[in-house]
C-alpha positions as CSV (number, residue, x, y, z in Angstrom):
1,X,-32.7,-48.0,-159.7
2,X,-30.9,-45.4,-157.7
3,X,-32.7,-43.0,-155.4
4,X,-33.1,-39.2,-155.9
5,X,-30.9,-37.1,-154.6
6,X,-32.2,-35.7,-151.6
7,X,-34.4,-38.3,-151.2
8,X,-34.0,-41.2,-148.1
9,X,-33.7,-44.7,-150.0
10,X,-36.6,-47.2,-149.5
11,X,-34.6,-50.1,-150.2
12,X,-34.5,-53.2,-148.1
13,X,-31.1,-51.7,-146.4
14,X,-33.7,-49.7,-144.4
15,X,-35.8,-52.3,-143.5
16,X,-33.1,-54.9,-142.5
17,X,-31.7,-51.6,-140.2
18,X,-34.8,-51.5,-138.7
19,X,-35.4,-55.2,-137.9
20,X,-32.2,-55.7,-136.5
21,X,-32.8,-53.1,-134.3
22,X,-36.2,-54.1,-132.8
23,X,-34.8,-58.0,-132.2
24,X,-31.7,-56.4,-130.7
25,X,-33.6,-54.0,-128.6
26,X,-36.0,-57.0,-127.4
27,X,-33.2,-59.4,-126.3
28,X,-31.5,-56.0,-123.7
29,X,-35.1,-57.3,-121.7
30,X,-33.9,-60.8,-120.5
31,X,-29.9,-59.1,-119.7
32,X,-31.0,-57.3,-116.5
33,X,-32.6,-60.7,-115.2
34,X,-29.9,-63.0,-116.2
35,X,-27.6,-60.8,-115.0
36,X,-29.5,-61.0,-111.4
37,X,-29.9,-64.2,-111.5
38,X,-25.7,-65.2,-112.2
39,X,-24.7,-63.0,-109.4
40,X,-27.3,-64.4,-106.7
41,X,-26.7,-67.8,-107.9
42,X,-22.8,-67.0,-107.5
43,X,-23.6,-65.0,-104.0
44,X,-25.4,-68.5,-103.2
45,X,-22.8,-70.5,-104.0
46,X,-20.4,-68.3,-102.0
47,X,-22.7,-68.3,-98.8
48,X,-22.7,-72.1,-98.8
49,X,-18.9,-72.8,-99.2
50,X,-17.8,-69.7,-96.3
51,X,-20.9,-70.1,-94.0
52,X,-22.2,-66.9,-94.5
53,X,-25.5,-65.5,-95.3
54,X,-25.0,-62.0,-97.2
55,X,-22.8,-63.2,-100.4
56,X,-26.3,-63.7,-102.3
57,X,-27.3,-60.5,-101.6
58,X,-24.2,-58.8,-102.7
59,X,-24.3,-61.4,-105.9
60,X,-27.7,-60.0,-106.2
61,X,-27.2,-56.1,-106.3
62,X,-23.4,-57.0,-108.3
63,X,-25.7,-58.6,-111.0
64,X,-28.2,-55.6,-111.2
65,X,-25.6,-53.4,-111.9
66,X,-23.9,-55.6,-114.4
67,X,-26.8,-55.5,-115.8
68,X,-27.5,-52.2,-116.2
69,X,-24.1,-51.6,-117.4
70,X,-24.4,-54.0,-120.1
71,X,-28.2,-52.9,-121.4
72,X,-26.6,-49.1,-121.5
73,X,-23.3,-50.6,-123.7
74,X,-25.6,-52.5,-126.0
75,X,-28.1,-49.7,-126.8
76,X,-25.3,-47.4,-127.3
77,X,-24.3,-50.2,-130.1
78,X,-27.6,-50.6,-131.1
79,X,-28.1,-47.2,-131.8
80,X,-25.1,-47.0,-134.1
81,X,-26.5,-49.7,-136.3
82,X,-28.9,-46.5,-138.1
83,X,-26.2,-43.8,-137.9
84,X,-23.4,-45.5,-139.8
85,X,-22.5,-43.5,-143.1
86,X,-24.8,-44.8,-145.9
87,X,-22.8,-45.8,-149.3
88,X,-22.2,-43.1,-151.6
89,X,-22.7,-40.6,-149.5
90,X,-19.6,-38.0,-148.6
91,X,-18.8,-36.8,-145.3
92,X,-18.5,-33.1,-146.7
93,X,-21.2,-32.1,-147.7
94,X,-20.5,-32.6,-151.3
């Protein structure tokens, strides 16, 4: 059965929108800490093959950015996932 004009459908299209934006939402917590953890390990790897002590700590603040930069381009996506044009719908008003 069709919805009522004017009226938001209930359907499972709304649900599944919602649900794959919580799961999506709860994996951006484990990207800032990966991300941290690649570039220290990286930094680490660095120090030992030049001798050096400060690679991991560049590796570390690297990684924390990258991180960042990747939770903001994903939630940007993430919020996308709800604003795309529903079926049916027209774009001018009509």
């Amino acid at each position: 059965m069709a919805p009522e004009p004017g009226k938001p459908d209930r359907g499972s299209r709304g649900r599944n929108t919602v649900y794959a934006k919580a799961g999506a939402y709860t994996g951006l917590a484990f990207v800032i800490p990966a991300a941290m953890y690649a570039g220290y390990w990286l930094g680490g790897h660095a120090d030992a093959s030049m001798g050096t002590g400060y690679w991991s700590t560049v590796g570390l603040m690297l990684g924390f950015g990258a991180g960042l930069y990747e939770v903001y381009r994903q939630a940007m996506r993430i919020e996308r996932i709800g604003n795309q044009r529903k079926p049916g719908t027209s774009q001018d008003g009509e």
